[in-house]
C-alpha positions as CSV (number, residue, x, y, z in Angstrom):
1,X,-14.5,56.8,47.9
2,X,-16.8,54.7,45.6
3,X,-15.5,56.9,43.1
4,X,-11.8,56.8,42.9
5,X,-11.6,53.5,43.5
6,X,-13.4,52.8,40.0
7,X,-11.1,55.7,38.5
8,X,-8.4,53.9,39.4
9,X,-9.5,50.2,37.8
10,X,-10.3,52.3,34.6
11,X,-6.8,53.5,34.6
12,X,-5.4,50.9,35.4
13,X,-7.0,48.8,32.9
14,X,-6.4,51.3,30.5
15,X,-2.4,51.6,31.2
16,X,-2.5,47.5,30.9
17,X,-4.2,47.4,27.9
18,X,-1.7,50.3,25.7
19,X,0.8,47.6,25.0
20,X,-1.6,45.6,22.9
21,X,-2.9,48.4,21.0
22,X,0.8,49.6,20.0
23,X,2.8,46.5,19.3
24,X,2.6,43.9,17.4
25,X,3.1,40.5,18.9
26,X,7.0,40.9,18.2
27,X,7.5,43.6,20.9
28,X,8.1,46.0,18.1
29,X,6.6,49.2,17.2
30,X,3.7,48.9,14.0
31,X,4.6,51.1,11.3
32,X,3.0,53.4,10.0
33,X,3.0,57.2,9.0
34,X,6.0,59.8,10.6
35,X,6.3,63.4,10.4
36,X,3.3,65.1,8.1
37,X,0.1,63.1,8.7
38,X,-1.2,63.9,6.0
39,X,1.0,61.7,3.6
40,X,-0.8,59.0,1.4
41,X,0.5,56.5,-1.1
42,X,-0.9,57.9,-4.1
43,X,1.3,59.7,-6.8
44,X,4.7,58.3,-6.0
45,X,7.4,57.7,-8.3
46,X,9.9,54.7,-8.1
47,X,12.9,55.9,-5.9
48,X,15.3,55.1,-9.3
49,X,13.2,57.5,-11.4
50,X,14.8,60.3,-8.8
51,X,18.0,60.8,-10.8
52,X,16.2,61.6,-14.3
53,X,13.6,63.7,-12.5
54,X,16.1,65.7,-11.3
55,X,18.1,66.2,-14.3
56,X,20.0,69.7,-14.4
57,X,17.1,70.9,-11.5
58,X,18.6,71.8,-8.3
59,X,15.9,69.8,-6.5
60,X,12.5,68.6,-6.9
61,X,9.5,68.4,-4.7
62,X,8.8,64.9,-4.9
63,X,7.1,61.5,-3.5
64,X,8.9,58.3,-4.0
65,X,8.5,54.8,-3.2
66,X,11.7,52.3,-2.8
67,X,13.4,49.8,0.2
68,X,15.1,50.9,2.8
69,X,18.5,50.0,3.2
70,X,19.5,51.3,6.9
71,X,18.9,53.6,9.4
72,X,20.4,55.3,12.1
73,X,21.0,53.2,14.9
74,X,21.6,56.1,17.6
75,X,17.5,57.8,17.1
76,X,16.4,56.8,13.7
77,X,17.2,60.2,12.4
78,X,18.3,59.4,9.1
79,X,17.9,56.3,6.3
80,X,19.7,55.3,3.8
81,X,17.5,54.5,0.5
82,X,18.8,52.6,-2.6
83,X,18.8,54.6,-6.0
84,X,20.0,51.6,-8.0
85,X,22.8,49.2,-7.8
86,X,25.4,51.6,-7.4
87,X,24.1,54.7,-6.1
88,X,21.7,55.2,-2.6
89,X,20.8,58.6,-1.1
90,X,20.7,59.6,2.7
91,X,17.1,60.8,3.5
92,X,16.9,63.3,6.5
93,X,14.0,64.3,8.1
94,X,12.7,68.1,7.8
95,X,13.7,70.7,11.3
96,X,15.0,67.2,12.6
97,X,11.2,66.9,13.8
98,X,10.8,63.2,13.8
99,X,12.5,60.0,13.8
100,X,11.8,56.6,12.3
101,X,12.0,53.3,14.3
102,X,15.8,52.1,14.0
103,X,14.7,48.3,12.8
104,X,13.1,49.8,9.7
105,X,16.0,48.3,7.8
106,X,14.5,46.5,4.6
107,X,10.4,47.9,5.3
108,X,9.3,49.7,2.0
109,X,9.1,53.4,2.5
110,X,6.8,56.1,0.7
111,X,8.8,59.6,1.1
112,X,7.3,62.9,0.5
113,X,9.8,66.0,0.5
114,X,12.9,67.5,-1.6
115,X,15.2,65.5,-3.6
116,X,18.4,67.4,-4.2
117,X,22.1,66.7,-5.1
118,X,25.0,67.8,-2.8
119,X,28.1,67.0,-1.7
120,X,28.9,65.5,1.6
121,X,31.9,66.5,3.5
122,X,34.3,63.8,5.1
123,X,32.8,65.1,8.4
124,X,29.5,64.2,7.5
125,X,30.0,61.1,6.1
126,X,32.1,59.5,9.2
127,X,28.9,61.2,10.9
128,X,27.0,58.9,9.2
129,X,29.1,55.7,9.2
130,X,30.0,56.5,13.2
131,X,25.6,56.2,13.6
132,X,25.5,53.8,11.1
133,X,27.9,51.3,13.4
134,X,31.2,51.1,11.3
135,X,33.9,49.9,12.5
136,X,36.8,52.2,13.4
137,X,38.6,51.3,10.1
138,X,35.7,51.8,7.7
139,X,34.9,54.8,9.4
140,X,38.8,56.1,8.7
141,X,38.8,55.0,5.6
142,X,36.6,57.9,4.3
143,X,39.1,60.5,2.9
144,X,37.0,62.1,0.5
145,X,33.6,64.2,0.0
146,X,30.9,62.5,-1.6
147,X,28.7,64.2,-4.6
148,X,25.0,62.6,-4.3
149,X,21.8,62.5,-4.2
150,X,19.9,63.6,-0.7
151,X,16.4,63.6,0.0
152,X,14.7,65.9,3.2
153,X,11.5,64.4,3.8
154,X,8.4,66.1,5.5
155,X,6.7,62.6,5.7
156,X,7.4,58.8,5.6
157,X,5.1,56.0,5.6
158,X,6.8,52.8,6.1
159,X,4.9,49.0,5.4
């Protein structure tokens, strides 16, 4: 009886203690790496370089550093990166295998994976803006498919 009763204050203990090994004292989640473990910081590009890289390719393997701009608000199952000024590029993440945390918004971002142009259709891209929490007007207001730049991403490290 000895026994259990001290299996049971270790686990107990233990379940107390989780939420201040895995939070920071915000209540949010720490970031850190997502999908392939095995991503690092070294060799990445500046996200704006993408475009030039990618030149008349039809995609590059590539890891690239740059802010992030949003991210779905319904799992965290896509962000949206910045190019430049005028252009940004919707980053997926590979088989749909992991998600980052929806208040990443404005975190930098190291992402590892396949930069590629394509064109978005109307479907996709009130998709997006529907996750994204447009309002029913914006959301209508897309009539057209979108040529740009996308990005699958086996990893992500966010700071």
């Amino acid at each position: 009886m000895n026994r259990i009763a001290t299996l049971l204050t270790i686990c107990m203990l233990a379940m107390l203690s989780m939420p201040l090994f895995s939070c920071n004292g915000e209540g949010k989640a720490e970031y850190g790496i997502y999908g392939d473990s095995s991503i690092t910081a070294e060799g990445t590009v500046s996200i704006g370089e993408i475009p030039s890289l990618l030149n008349k390719k039809d995609s590059i393997y590539i890891k690239a550093k740059g802010p992030i701009k949003a991210v779905c608000q319904k799992k965290g199952c896509w962000m949206q990166m910045d190019i430049n000024e005028k252009e940004s590029m919707i980053v997926r993440f590979k088989d749909y295998g992991f998600f980052v945390p929806m208040d990443a918004s404005g975190k930098e971002a190291i992402i590892e994976g396949f930069a590629y142009v394509d064109t978005t259709s109307v479907a996709e891209l009130r998709h997006l803006a529907k996750d994204a929490e447009k309002t029913e007007e914006e959301i209508m207001a897309i009539t057209e498919p979108k040529v740009s730049f996308n990005f699958e991403a086996s990893g992500v490290i966010i700071q």
